[in-house]
C-alpha positions in Angstrom: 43.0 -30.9 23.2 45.5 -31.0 19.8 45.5 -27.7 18.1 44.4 -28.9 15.3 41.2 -30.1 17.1 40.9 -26.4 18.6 41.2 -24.6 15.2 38.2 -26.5 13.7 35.8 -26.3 16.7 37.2 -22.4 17.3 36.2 -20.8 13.6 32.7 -23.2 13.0 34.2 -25.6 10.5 37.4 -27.6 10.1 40.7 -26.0 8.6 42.3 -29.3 9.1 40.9 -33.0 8.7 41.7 -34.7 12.1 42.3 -38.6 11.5 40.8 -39.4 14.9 40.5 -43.2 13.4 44.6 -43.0 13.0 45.4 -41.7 16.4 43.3 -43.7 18.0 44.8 -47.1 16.1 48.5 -45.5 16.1 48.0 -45.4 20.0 46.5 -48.8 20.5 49.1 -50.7 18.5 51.8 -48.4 20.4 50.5 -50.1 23.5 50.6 -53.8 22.2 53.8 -53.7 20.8 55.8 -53.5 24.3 54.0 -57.6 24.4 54.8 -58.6 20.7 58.4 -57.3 21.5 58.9 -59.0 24.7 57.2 -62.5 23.4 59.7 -62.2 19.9 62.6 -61.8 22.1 61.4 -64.8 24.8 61.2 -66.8 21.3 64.3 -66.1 20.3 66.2 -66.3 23.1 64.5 -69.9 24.0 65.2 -73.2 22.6 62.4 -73.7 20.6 61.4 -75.1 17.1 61.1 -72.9 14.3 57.0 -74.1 14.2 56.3 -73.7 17.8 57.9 -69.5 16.9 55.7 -69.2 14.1 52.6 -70.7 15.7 53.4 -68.7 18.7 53.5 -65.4 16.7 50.6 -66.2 14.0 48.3 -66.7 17.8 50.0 -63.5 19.8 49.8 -61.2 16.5 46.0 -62.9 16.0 45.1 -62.2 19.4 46.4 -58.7 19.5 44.7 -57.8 16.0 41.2 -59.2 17.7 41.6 -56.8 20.6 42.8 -54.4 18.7 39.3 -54.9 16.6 37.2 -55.1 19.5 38.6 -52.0 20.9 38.5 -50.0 17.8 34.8 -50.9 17.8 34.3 -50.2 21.5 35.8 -47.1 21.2 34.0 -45.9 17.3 31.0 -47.4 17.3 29.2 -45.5 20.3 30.8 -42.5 18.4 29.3 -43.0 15.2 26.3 -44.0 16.9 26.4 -40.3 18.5 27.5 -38.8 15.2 24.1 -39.9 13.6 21.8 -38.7 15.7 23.2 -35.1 15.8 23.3 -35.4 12.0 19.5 -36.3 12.6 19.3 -33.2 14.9 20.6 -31.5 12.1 18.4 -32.7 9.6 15.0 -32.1 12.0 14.9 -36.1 12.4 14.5 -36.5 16.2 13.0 -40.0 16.0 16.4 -41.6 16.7 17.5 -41.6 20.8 20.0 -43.8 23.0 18.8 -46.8 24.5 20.6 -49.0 27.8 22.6 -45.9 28.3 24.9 -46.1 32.0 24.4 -42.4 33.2 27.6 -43.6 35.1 29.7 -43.7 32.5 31.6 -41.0 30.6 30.3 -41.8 27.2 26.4 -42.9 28.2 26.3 -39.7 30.0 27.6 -37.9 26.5 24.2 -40.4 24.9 22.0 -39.5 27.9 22.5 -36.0 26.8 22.2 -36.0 23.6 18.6 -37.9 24.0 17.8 -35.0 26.3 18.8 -33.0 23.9 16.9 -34.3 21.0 14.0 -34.2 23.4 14.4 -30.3 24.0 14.8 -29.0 20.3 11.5 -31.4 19.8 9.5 -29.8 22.2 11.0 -26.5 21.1 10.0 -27.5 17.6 6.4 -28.8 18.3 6.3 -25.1 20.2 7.8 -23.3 17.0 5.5 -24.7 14.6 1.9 -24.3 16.7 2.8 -20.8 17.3 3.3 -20.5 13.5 0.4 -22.1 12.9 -1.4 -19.7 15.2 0.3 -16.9 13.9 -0.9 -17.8 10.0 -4.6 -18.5 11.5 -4.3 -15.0 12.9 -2.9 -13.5 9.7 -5.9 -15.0 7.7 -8.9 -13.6 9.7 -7.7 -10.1 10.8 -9.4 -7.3 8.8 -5.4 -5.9 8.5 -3.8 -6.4 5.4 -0.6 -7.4 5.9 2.4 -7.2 3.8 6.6 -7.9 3.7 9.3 -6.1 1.5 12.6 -8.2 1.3 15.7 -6.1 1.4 16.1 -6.2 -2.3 12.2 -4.7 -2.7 10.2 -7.2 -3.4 7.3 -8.3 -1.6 7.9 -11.4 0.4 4.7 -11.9 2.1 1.1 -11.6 2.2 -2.3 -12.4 4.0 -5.7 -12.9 2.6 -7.0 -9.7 3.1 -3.9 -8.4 1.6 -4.7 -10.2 -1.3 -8.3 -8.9 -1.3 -6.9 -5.5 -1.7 -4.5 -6.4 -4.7 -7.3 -8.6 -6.5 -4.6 -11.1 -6.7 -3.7 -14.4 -5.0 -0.4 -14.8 -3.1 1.6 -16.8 -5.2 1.4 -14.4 -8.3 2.6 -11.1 -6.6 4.8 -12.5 -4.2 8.6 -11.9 -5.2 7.5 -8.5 -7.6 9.2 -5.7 -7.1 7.4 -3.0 -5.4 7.6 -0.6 -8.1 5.1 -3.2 -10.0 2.7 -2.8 -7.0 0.0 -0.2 -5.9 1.4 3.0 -4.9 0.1 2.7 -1.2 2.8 0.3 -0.9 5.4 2.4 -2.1 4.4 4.9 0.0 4.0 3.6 3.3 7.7 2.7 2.1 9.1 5.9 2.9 7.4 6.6 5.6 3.8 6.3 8.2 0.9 7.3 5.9 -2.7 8.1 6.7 -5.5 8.9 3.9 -7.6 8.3 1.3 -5.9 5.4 -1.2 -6.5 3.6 -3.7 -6.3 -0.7 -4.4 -7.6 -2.6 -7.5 -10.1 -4.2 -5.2 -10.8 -1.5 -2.4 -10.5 2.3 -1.9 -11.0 4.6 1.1 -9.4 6.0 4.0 -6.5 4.1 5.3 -4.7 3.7 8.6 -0.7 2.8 7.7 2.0 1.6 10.1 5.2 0.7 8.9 7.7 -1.5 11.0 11.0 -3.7 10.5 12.4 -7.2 11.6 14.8 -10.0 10.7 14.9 -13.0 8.9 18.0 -14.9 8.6 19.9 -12.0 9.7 18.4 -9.9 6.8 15.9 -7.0 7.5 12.6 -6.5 6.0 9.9 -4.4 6.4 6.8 -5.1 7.8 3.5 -2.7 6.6 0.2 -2.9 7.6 -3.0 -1.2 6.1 -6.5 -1.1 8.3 -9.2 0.2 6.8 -10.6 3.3 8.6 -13.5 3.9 6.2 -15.5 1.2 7.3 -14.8 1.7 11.9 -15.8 5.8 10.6 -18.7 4.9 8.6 -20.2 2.7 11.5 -19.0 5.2 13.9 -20.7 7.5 12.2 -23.8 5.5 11.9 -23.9 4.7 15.4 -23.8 8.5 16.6 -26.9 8.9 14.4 -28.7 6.2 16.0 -28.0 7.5 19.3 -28.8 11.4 17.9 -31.9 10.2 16.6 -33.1 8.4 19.3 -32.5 11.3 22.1 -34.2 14.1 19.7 -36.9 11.6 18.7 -37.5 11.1 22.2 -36.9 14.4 23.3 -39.7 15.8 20.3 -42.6 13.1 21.8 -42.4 14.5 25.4 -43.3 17.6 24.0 -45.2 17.2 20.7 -47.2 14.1 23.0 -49.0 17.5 25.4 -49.3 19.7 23.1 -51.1 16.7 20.7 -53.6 16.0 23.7 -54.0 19.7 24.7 -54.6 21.1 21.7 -57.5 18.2 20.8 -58.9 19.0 24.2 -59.1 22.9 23.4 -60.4 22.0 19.9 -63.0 20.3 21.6 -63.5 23.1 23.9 -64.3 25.7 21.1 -66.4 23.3 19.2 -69.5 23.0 21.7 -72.7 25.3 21.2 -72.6 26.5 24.8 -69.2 27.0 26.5 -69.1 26.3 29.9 -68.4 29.0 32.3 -64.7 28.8 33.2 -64.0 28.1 29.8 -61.2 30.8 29.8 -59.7 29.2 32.6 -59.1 25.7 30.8 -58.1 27.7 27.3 -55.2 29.6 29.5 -54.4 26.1 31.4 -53.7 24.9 28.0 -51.8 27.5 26.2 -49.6 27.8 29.3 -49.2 23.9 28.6 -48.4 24.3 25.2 -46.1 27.4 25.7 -44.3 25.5 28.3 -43.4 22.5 26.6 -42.1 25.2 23.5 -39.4 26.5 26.0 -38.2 23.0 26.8 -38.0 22.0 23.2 -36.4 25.6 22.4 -33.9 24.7 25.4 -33.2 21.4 24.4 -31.9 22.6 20.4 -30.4 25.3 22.1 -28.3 23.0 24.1 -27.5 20.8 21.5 -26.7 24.0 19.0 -24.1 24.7 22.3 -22.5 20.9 21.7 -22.2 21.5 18.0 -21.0 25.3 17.8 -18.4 24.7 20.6 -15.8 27.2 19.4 -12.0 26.8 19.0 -9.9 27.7 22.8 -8.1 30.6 23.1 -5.5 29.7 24.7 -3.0 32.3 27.1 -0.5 31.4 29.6 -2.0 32.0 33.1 -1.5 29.8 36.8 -4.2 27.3 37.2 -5.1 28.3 40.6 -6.2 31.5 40.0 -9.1 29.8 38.4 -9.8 27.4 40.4 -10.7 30.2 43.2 -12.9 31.9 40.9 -14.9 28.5 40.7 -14.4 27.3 44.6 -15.7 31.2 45.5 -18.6 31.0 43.2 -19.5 27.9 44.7 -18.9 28.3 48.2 -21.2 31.1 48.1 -23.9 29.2 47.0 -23.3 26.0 48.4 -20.4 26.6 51.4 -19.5 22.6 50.8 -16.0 23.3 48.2 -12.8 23.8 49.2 -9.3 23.6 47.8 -6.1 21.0 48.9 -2.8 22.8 49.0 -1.7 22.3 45.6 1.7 23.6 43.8 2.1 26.7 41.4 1.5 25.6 38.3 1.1 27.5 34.8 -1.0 26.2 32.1 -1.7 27.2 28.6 -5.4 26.9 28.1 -8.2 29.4 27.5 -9.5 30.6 30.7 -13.1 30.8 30.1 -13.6 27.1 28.5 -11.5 25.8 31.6 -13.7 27.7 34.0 -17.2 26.4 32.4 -15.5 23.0 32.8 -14.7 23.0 36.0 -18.3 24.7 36.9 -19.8 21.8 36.0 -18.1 18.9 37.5 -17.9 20.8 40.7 -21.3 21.4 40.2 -22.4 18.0 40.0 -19.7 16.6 42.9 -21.8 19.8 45.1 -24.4 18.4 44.4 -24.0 14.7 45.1 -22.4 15.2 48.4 -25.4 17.8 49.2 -27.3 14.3 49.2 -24.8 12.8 51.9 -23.8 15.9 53.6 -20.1 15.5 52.6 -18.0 17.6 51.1 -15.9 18.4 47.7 -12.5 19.0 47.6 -10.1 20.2 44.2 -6.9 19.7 43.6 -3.8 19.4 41.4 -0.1 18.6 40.2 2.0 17.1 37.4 1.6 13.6 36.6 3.9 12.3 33.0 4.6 15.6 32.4 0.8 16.4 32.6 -1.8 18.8 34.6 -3.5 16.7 36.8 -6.7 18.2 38.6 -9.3 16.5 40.5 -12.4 17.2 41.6 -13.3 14.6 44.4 -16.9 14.5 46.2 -18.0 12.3 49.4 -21.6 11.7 46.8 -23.0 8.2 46.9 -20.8 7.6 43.8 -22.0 6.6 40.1 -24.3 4.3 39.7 -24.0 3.8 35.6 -20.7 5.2 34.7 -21.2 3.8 31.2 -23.9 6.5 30.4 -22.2 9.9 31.9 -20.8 11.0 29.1 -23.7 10.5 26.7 -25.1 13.4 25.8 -28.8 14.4 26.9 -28.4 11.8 29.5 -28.9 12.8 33.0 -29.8 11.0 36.3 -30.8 14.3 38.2 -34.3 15.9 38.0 -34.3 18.5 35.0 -30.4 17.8 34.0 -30.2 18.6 30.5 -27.6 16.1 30.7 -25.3 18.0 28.3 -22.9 19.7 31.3 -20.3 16.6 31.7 -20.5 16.5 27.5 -19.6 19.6 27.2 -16.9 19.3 29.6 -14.9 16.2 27.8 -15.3 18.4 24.2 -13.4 21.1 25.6 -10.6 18.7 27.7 -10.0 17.2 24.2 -10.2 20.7 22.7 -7.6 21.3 23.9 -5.5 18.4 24.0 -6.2 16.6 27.2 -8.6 14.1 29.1 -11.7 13.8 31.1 -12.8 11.2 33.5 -14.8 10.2 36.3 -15.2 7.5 38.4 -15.7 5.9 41.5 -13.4 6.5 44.3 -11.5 4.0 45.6 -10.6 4.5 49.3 -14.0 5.5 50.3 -17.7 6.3 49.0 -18.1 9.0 46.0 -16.5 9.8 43.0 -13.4 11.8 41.9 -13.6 13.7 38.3 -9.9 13.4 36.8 -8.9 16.8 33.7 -5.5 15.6 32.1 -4.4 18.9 30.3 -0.7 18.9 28.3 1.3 21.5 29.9 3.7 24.3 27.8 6.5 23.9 26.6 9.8 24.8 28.1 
């Protein structure tokens, strides 16, 4: 390859024109002039008239600037024919492709793959240009406003629920500085924010994230703003639903007695002769009555126990010594628990909270293999730098996992249904996890307790 030719495909563009047109004609008439020599010095050498030497020369130089023609355009035209459609590549135009190209030959294979290549970077922009597409119909109906900060501040992008919170279409805040914008913007800025904001058309609690990527080379910044106020309030709203409808239930299986036994008492006291056992029926009653007061006391008090759960206390101890305090109070009364060897590990936690916890999933996997006559084993060890204890039970399994942690909700005869509730407030008291599930390799379930261990 000339150096020249090097240089300019080397560094991107051209430091030197290269008169490819010149060489190649330079090189074509250096090969046809051999010819025109040997044919002037045949003519001059022969006896021959001075028009049969000109004739002669008028047809050989004639016939040698037609071939020189024809292979000028033999050689260029395919070229320029190439040169246009990269130029179309260039300019997005890939309507224009080789036809009756000879895979065979050097330059229709040079053709071929330039129509395979216009056919690639077509396909590659059909693909470019739907995923935009999708990415803009995605942009549009997300409930995440979504703005872009050029490198030189100014805001370079935004959706429509970006421009919901600004009160302000897209084209007349895009390119303003961000110090002309709300001061969320400016905040999330300098760094992840969460709290209560303010926009000219919205105001409440906000979820921020804050993230970078590159256009053209360049980087921006990429923020996003999700409304929490609105997931909290129907959070909330739904918790009151479900509150409402477990006390409202809860208050008609005992007000419902007490309604009918009381009118049947009042009735009682009202006739002119009371029957003879009438002391008997007033003390079936009352003993109604007084029994459906304990459950409704019980029921408050077990909800007060959800709501006052106090903060742990946490203190460094090993996490085996109380499990054995659990597995001994249980084997005494059931005989069904043991252990799995398990390695020494310390925990921070409050020893009491942990104990209660794991009181009442061992109580319920007892209980569930009591039914089958299996038996419940516990163990643990580190998992991602985690506690990991099970509790796993050869029960029947779960038959509507959806529903164990809800509160008051209980499958077994008198559960207050509060135990496993209970349980998953004080994992995630103190930083951690509850779960439970069916087990996998055979029948029953396996209660998982994911607790952060201390730090080293």
């Amino acid at each position: 390859m000339p150096r020249n030719l090097q240089n300019g495909i080397s560094s991107g563009l051209p430091k030197r024109v290269v008169h490819h047109r010149r060489i190649v004609l330079r090189l074509a008439l250096m090969s046809g002039l051999p010819g025109l020599l040997a044919t002037c010095l045949f003519l001059w050498l022969g006896d021959y008239a001075t028009k049969t030497i000109v004739t002669t020369l008028i047809l050989v130089l004639g016939a040698w600037g037609l071939l020189l023609l024809s292979l000028m355009e033999a050689i260029f035209r395919p070229m320029q024919a190439a040169s246009n459609m990269l130029s179309a590549l260039r300019e997005g135009d890939f309507s224009l492709k080789p036809r009756d190209v000879d895979e065979e030959d050097p330059l229709g294979q040079i053709m071929w793959e330039i129509g395979m290549l216009t056919n690639t970077l077509n396909e590659q922009r059909m693909g470019a240009v739907e995923a935009t597409l999708l990415l803009q119909q995605v942009m549009e109906e997300i409930d995440v406003a979504v703005f872009t900060i050029n490198p030189r501040g100014e805001l370079g992008l935004v959706n429509k629920t970006g421009e919901e919170l600004l009160e302000a279409p897209a084209d007349e805040v895009i390119g303003k500085p961000i110090d002309e914008l709300p001061d969320a913007l400016r905040l999330a800025m300098e760094d992840d924010q969460r709290g209560d904001l303010v926009f000219p058309g919205r105001e409440g609690r906000w979820g921020m994230k804050r993230g970078t990527f590159r256009e053209r080379g360049e980087p921006h910044t990429l923020l996003l703003f999700t409304d929490l106020s609105r997931r909290l309030r129907e959070e909330e709203r739904q918790a009151w639903k479900r509150l409402i409808r477990v006390i409202g239930h809860e208050i008609n299986n005992s007000l419902a007695p007490i309604k009918s036994i009381a009118g049947s008492m009042m009735s009682l006291v009202k006739q002119d002769s009371l029957p003879d056992d009438w002391r008997e029926d007033m003390q079936d009653g009352l003993d109604v009555v007084s029994s459906r007061v304990d459950a409704l006391s019980r029921f408050v008090e077990d909800y007060a126990r959800i709501a006052r759960l106090p903060p742990p206390k946490k203190e460094t101890f090993h996490i085996a010594s109380v499990v054995e305090r659990v597995v001994a109070l249980s084997e005494k009364k059931y005989g069904n628990i043991h252990t799995i060897s398990s390695p020494e590990i310390e925990i921070e936690a409050d020893p009491d909270q942990l104990e209660q916890l794991l009181i009442n999933i061992s109580k319920n996997g007892v209980e569930a293999s009591q039914v089958t006559g299996g038996i419940v084993e516990i163990g643990w060890d580190i998992q991602d730098n985690k506690l990991r204890l099970f509790v796993q039970d050869e029960g029947q399994g779960i038959a509507n996992p959806s529903n164990i942690f809800v509160p008051f909700f209980s499958t077994k005869p008198g559960g207050s249904g509060i135990g496993l509730t209970l349980s998953r407030q004080i994992a995630e008291a103190h930083g951690g996890a509850l779960r439970l599930e069916n087990r996998k390799d055979q029948r029953g379930a396996v209660a998982t307790l994911l607790l952060p261990l201390p730090e080293v």
